[in-house]
Every structure is written in structure tokens, then in C-alpha cells.
C-alpha positions in Angstrom: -15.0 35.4 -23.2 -14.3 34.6 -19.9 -16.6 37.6 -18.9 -18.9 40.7 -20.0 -17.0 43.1 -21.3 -20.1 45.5 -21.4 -21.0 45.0 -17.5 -17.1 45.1 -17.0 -17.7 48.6 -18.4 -20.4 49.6 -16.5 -18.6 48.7 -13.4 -15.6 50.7 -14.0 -17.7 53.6 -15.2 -19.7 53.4 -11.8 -16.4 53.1 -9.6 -14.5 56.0 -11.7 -14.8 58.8 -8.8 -13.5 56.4 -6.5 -10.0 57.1 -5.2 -7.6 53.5 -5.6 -9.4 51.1 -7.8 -7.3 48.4 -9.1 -8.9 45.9 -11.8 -7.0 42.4 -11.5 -7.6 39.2 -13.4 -9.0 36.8 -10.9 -11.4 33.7 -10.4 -12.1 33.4 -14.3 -13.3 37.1 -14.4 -12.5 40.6 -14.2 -12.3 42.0 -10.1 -12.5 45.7 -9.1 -10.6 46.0 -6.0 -11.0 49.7 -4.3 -9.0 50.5 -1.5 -6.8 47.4 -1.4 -10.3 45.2 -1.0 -12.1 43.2 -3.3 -15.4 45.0 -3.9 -16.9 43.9 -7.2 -16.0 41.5 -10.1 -17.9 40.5 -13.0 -18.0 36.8 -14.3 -19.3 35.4 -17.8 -22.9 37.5 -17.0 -23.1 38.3 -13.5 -21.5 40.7 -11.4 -20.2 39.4 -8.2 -20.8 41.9 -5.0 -18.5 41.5 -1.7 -21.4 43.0 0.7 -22.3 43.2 4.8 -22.8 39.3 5.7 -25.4 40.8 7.7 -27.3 42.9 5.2 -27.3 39.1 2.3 -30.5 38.1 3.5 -32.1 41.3 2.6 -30.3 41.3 -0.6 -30.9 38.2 -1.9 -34.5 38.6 -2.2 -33.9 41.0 -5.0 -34.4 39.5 -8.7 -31.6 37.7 -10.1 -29.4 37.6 -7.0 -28.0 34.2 -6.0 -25.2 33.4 -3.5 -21.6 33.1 -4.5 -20.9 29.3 -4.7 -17.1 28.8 -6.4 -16.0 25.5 -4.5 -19.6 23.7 -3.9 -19.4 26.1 -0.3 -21.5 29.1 0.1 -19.7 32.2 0.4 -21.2 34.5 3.0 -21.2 38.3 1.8 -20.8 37.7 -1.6 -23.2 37.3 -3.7 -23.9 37.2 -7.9 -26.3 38.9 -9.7 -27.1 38.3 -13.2 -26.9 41.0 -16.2 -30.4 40.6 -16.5 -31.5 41.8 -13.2 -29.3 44.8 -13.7 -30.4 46.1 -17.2 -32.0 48.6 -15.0 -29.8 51.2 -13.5 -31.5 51.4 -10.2 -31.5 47.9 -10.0 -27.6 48.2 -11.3 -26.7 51.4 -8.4 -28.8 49.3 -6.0 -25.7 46.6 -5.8 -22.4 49.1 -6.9 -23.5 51.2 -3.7 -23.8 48.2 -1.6 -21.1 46.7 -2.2 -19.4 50.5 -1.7 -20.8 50.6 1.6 -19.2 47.8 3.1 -16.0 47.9 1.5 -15.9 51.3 3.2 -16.1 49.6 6.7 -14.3 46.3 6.2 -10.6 45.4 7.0 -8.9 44.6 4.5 -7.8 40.7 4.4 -4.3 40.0 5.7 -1.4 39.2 3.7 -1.5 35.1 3.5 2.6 35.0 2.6 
């Protein structure tokens, strides 16, 4: 299992009053794009979260959240958080409505072709 189906679950039962969310295969897991932008994946047992660069300092000082680290490079404004952390649904809304926020306000990436 190349990820959680249960937190995959979760996330799309979180994003299912949001207009244009499109799951894709990506990165070994399962993304949730909303609005043509990634917004939240789930890998193995962690959800990933694309949030406000700004606002990662903050977050990371909640339990369980690390930085997103694919290539062995730090990826600013995204960040992982592990199942664990998020057996609480505060804790679990906490990150979905983050990562809601900023896709709300970001561009979306231009087309690399």
C-alpha cells in the first residue's frame, strides 16, 4: 500500500463540499487537487499539506508535523503530518482548513509544457 486508504478517506470526506476536486496518482500517494492546485495528498501515513510559506513556522510546531523533504531539499509550504497526530479531528480540521486557506489565495502553477 503505497498509502492510507483510511486517511485518503478522511481527506476526501473533509473536501466533499468543495467545488473542483480532482484526486490524481502522484509522488507515490494519493493528491487532492482543488481548484486546479495541489492542496492535500496523503502518503504511506501522513498527509501532506501545501500551506502559506509564511504561516510553516507556526505550523510546524504542532505534534507530528515535519517538513516535506522528497529530493533531500526542503520544500517550503508543504509540510507532512503523521496519522497519528491527526487521530484527533481538531487536530485533523486544524491542517484540511489550512491548507484550504491558502489554496484559496494562491496562483495556480503554470503549465511547464
Amino acid at each position: 500500500m503505497a498509502y492510507s486508504e483510511e486517511l485518503a478517506e478522511r481527506v476526501r470526506s473533509a473536501l466533499v463540499d468543495h467545488n473542483a476536486v480532482e484526486e490524481k496518482k502522484m509522488m507515490g500517494g494519493l493528491t487532492f487537487m482543488v481548484n486546479g492546485k495541489m492542496c492535500v495528498g496523503v502518503h504511506k501515513e501522513e498527509i501532506m499539506c501545501r500551506i502559506d510559506p509564511d504561516r510553516q513556522d507556526e505550523a510546524l510546531k504542532k505534534p507530528g508535523s515535519r517538513v516535506m523533504n522528497f529530493t533531500g531539499k526542503p520544500m517550503r509550504g508543504f509540510v507532512f503530518v503523521s496519522a497519528k497526530a491527526l487521530k484527533n479531528e481538531n487536530a485533523f480540521n486544524y491542517w484540511i482548513d489550512l491548507a484550504l486557506k491558502y489554496n484559496a489565495v494562491v496562483k495556480p502553477s503554470k503549465n511547464r509544457r
